[in-house]
mmCIF file of the C-alpha atoms, coordinates in Angstrom:
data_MODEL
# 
_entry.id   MODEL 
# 
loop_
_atom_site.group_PDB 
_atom_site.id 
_atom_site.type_symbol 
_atom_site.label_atom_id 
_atom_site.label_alt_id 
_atom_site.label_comp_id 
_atom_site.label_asym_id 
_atom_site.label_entity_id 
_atom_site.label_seq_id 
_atom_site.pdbx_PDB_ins_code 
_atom_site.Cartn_x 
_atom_site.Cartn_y 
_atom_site.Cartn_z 
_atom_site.occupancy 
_atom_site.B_iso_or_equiv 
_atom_site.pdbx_formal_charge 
_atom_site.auth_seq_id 
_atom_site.auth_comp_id 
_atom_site.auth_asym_id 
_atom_site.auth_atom_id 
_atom_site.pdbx_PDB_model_num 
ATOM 1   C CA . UNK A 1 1   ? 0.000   0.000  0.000   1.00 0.00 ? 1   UNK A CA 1 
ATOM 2   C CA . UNK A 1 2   ? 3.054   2.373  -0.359  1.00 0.00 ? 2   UNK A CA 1 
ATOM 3   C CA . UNK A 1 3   ? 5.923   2.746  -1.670  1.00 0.00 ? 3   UNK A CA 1 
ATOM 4   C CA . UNK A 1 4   ? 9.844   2.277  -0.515  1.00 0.00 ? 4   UNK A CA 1 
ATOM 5   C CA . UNK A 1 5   ? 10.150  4.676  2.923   1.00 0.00 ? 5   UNK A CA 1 
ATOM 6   C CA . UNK A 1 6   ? 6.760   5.243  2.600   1.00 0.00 ? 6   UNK A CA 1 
ATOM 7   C CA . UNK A 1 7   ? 7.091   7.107  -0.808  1.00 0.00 ? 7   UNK A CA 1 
ATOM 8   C CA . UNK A 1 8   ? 5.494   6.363  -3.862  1.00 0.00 ? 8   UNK A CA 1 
ATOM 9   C CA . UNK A 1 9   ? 5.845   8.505  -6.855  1.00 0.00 ? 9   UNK A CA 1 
ATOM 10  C CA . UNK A 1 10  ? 3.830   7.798  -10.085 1.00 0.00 ? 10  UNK A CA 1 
ATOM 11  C CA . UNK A 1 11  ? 4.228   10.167 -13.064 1.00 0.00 ? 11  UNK A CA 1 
ATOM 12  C CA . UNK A 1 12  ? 6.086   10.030 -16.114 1.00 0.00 ? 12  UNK A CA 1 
ATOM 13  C CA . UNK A 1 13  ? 9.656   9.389  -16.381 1.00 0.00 ? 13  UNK A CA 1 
ATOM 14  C CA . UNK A 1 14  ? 11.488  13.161 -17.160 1.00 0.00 ? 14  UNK A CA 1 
ATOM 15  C CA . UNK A 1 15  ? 14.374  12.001 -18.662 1.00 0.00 ? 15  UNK A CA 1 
ATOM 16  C CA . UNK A 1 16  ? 12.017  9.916  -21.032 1.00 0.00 ? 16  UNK A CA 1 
ATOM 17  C CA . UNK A 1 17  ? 9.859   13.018 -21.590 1.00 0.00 ? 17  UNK A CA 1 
ATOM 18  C CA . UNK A 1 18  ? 12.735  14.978 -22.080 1.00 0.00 ? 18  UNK A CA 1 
ATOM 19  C CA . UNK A 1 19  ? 14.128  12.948 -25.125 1.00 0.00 ? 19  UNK A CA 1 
ATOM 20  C CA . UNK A 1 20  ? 10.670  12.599 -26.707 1.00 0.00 ? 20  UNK A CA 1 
ATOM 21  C CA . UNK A 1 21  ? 10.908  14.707 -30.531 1.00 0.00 ? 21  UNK A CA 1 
ATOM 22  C CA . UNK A 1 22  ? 7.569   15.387 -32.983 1.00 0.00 ? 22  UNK A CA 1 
ATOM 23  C CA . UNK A 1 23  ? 7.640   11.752 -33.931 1.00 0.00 ? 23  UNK A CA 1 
ATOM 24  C CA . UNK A 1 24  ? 7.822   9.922  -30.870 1.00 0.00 ? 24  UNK A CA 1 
ATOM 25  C CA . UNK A 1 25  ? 5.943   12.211 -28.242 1.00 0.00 ? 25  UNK A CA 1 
ATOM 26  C CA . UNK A 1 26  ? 2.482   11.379 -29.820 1.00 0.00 ? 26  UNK A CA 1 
ATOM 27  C CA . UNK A 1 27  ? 2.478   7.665  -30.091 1.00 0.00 ? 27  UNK A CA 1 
ATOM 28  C CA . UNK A 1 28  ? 3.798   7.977  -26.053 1.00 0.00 ? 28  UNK A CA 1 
ATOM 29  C CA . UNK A 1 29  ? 1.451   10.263 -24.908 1.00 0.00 ? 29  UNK A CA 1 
ATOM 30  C CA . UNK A 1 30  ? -1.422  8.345  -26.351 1.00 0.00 ? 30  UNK A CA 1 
ATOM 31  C CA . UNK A 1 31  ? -0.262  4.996  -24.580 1.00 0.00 ? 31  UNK A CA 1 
ATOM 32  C CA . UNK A 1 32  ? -0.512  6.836  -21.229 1.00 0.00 ? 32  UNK A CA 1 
ATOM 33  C CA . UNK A 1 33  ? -3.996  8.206  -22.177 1.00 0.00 ? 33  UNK A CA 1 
ATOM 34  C CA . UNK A 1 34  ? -4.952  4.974  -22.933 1.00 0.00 ? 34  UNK A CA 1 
ATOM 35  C CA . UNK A 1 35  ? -4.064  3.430  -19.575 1.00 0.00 ? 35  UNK A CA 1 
ATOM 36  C CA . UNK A 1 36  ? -5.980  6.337  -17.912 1.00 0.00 ? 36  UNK A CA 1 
ATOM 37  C CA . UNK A 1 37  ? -9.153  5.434  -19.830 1.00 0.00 ? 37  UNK A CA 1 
ATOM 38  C CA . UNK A 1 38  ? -8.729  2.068  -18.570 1.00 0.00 ? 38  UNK A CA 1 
ATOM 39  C CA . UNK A 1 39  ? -9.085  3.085  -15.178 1.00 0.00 ? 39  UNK A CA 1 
ATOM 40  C CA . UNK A 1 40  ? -12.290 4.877  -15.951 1.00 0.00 ? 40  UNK A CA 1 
ATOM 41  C CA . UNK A 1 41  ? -13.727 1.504  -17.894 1.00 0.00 ? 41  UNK A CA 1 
ATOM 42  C CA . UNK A 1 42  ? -17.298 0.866  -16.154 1.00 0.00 ? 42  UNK A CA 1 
ATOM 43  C CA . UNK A 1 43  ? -16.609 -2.527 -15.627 1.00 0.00 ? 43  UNK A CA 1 
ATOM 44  C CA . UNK A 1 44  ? -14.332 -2.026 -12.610 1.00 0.00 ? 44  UNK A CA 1 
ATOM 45  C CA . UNK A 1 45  ? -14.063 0.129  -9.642  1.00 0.00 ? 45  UNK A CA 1 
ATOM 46  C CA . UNK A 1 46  ? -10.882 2.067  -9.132  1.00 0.00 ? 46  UNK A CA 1 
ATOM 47  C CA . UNK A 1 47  ? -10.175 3.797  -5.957  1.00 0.00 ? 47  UNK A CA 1 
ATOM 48  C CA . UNK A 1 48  ? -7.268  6.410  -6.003  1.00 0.00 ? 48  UNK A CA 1 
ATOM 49  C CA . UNK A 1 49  ? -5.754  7.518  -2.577  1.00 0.00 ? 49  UNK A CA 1 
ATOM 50  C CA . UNK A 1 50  ? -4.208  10.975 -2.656  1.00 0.00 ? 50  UNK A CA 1 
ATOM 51  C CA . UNK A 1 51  ? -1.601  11.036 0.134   1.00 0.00 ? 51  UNK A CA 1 
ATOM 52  C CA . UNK A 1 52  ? 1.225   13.586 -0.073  1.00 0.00 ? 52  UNK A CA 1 
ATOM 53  C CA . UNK A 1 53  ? 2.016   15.544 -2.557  1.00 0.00 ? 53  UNK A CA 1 
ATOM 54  C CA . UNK A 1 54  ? 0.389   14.789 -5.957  1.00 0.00 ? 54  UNK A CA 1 
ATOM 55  C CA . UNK A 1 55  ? 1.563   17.088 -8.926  1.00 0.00 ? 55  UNK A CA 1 
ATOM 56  C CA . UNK A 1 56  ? 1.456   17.426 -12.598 1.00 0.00 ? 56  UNK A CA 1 
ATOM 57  C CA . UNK A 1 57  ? 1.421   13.618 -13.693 1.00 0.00 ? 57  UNK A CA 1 
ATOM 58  C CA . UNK A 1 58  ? 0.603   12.196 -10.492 1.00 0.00 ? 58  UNK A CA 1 
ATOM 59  C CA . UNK A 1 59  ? -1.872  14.919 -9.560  1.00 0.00 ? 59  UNK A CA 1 
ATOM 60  C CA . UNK A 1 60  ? -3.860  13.657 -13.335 1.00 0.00 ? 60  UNK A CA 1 
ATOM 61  C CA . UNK A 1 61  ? -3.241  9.751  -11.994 1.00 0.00 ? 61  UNK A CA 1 
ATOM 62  C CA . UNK A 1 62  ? -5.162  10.950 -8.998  1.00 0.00 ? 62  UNK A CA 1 
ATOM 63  C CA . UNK A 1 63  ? -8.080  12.118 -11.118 1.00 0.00 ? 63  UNK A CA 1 
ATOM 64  C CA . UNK A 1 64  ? -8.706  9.137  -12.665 1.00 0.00 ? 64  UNK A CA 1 
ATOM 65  C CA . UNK A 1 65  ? -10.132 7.153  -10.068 1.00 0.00 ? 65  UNK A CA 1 
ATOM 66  C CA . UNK A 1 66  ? -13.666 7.075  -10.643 1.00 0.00 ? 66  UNK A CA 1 
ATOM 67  C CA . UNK A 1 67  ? -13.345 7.208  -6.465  1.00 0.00 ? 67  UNK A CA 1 
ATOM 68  C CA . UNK A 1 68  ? -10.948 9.197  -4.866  1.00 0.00 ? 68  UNK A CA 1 
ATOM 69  C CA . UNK A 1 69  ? -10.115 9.787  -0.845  1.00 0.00 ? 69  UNK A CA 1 
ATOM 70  C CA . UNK A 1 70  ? -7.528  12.069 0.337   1.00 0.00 ? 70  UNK A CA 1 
ATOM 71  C CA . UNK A 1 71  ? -5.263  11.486 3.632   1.00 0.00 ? 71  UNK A CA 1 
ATOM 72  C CA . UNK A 1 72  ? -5.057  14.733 5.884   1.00 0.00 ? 72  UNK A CA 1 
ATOM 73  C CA . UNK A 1 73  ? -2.075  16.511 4.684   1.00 0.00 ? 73  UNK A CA 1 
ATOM 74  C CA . UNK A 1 74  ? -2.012  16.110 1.072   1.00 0.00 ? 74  UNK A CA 1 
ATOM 75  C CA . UNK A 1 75  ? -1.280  18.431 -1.344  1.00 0.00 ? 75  UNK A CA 1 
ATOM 76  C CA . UNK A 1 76  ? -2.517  18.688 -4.806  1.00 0.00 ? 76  UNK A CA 1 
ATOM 77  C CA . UNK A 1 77  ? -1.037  21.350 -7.894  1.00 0.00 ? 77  UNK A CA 1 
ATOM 78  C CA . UNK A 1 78  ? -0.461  21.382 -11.483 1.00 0.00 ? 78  UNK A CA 1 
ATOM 79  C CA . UNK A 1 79  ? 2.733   23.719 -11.291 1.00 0.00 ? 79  UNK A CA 1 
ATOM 80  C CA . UNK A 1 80  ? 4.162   22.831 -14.434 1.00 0.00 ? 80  UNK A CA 1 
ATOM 81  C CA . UNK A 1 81  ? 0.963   24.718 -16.599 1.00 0.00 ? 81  UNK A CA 1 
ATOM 82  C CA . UNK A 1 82  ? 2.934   28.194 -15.385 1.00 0.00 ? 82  UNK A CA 1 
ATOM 83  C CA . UNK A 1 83  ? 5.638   27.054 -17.591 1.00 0.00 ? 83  UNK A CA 1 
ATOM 84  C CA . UNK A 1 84  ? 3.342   26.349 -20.779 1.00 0.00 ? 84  UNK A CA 1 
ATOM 85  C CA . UNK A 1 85  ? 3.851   22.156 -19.827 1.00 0.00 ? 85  UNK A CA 1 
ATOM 86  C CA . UNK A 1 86  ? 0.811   20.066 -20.238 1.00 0.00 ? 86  UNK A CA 1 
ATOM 87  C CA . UNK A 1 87  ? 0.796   16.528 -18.988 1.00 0.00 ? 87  UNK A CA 1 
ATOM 88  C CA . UNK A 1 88  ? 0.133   14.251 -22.128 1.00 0.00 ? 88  UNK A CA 1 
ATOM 89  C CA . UNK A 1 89  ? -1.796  11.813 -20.189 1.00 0.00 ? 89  UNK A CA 1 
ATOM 90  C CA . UNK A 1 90  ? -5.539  13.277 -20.022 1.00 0.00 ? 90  UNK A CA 1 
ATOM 91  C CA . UNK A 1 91  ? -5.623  15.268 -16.977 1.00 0.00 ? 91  UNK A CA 1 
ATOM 92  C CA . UNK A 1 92  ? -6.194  18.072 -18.688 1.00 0.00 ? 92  UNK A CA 1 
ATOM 93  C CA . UNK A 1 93  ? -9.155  16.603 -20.086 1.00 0.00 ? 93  UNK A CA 1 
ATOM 94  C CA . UNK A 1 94  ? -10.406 14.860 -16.725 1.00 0.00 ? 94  UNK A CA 1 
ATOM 95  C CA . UNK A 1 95  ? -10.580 18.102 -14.512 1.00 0.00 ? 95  UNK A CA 1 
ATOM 96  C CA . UNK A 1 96  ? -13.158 19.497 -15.872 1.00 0.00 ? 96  UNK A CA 1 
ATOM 97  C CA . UNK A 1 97  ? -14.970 15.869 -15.861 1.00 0.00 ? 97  UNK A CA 1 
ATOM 98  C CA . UNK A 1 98  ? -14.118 15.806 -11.752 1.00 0.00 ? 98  UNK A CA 1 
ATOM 99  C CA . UNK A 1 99  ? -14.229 19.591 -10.594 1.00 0.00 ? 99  UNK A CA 1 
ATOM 100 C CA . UNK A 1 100 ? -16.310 21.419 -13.305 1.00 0.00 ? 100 UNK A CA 1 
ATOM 101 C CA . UNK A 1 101 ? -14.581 24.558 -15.758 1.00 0.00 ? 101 UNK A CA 1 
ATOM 102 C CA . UNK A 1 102 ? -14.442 26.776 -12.705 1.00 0.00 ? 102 UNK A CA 1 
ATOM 103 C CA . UNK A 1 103 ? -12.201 24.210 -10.243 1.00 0.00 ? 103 UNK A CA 1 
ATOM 104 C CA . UNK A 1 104 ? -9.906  23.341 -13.431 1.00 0.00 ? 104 UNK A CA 1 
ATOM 105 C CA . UNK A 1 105 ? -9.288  26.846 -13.943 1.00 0.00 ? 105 UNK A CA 1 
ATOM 106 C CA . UNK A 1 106 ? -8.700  26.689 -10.422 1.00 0.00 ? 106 UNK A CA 1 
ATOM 107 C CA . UNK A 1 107 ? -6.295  24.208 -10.322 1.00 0.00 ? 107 UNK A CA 1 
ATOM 108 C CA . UNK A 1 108 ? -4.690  24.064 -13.944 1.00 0.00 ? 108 UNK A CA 1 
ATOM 109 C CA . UNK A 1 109 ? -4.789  27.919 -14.841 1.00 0.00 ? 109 UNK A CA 1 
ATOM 110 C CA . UNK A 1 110 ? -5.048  29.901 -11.361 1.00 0.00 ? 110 UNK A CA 1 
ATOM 111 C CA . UNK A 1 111 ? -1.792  27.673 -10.354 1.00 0.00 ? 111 UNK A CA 1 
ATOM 112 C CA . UNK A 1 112 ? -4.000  26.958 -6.604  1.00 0.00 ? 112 UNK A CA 1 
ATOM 113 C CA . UNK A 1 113 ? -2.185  24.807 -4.305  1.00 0.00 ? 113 UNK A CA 1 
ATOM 114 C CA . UNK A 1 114 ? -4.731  22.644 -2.379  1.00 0.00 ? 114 UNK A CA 1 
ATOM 115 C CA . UNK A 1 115 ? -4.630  21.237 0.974   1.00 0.00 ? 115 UNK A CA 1 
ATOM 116 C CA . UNK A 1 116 ? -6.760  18.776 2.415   1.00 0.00 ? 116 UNK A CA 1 
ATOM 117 C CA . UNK A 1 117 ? -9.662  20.989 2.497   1.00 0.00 ? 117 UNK A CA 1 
ATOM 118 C CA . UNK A 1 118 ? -9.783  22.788 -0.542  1.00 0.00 ? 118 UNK A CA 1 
ATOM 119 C CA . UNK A 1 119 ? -8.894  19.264 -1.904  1.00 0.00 ? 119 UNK A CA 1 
ATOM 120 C CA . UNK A 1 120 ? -12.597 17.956 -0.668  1.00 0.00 ? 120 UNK A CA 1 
ATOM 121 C CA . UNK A 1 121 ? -14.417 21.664 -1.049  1.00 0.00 ? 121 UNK A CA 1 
ATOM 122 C CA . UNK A 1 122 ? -13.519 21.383 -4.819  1.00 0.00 ? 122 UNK A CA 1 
ATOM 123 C CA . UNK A 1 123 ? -14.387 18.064 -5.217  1.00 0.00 ? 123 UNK A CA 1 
ATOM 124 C CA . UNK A 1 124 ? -10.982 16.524 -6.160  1.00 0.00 ? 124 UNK A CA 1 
ATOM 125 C CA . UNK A 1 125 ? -11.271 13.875 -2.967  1.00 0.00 ? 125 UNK A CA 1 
ATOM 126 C CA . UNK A 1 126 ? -14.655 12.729 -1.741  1.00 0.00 ? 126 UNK A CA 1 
ATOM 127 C CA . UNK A 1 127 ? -13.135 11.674 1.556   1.00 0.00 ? 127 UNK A CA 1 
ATOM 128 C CA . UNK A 1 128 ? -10.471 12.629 3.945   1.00 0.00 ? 128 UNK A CA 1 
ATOM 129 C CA . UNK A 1 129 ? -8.985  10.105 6.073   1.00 0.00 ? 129 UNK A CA 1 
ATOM 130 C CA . UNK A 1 130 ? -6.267  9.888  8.938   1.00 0.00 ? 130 UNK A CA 1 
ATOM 131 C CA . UNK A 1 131 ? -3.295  8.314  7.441   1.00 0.00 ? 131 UNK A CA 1 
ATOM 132 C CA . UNK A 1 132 ? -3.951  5.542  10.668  1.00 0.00 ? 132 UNK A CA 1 
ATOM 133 C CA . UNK A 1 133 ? -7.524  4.645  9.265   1.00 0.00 ? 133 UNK A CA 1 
ATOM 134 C CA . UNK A 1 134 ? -6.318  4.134  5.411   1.00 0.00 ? 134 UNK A CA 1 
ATOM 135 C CA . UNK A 1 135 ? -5.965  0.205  5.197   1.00 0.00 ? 135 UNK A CA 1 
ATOM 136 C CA . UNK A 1 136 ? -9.191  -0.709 7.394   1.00 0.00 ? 136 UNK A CA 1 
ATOM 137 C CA . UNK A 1 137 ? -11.130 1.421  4.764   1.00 0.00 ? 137 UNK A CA 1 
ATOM 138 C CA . UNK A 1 138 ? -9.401  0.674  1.732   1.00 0.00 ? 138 UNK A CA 1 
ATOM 139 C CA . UNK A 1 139 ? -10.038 -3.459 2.793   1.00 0.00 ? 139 UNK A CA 1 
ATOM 140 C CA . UNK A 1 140 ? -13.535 -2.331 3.743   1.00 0.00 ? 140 UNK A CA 1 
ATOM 141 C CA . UNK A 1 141 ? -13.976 -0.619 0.464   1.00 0.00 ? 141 UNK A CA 1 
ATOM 142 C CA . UNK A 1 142 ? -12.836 -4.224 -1.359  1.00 0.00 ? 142 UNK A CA 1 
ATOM 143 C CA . UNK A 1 143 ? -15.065 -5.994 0.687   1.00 0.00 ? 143 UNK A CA 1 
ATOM 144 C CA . UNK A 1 144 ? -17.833 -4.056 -0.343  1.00 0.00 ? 144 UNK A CA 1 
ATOM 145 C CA . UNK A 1 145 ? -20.332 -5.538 -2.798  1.00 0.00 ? 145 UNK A CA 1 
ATOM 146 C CA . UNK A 1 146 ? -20.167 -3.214 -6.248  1.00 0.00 ? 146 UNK A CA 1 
ATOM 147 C CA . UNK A 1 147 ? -22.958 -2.690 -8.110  1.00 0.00 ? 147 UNK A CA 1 
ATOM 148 C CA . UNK A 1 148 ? -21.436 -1.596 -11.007 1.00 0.00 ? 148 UNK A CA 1 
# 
């Protein structure tokens, strides 16, 4: 449930990104919109769990949960946007989906830096949990019969 040292980062590899030219960048950036769409497919829950900091690339893998919770202390931007960088994955396309125009412009064009609150005000998270509580509701929420 997390990473090495308790750190998990999930985003696209920068030095990859960085070598990508006209030809290549496409064909790459539609492989990782593909394997957001996939966690959006009806036919399976996904659950994201924002905990930390979750920016740019990892901040549009956090969107595409089709549920999302929040631990108490995250943090949630899309810094790069000031410097004309767009993730290539579809997070650009799924804020508006999640928060409406006005909390993408929030997040995407305003360059807001959310806490926990904001985080569940705008409607990024649907739940905020103590980092303590995470596994008994994450095995609770597999438990749980899904209607689908």
């Amino acid at each position: 449930m997390e990473g090495r040292q308790g750190n998990l980062s999930a985003g696209a590899d920068l030095h990859q990104v960085g070598s990508l030219d006209a030809v290549n960048a496409d064909p790459f950036s539609r492989r990782g919109q593909r394997v957001m769409s996939h966690l959006l497919w009806p036919g399976w829950a996904s659950l994201t769990i924002v905990s930390g900091v979750a920016m740019g690339g990892g901040c549009d893998l956090a969107f595409h949960g089709q549920a999302r919770w929040g631990v108490r202390g995250l943090k949630m931007a899309h810094p790069a946007a000031k410097h004309g960088i767009l993730t290539g994955f579809g997070g650009t396309c799924r804020l508006p989906e999640v928060l409406g125009n006005e909390g993408a412009g929030r997040l995407f064009t305003a360059f807001e830096h959310w806490g926990p609150e904001q985080a569940l005000e705008a409607g990024a998270v649907e739940a905020l949990l103590e980092a303590e509580e995470v596994r008994s509701r994450v095995m609770e929420w597999l438990r749980a019969p899904w209607s689908g």
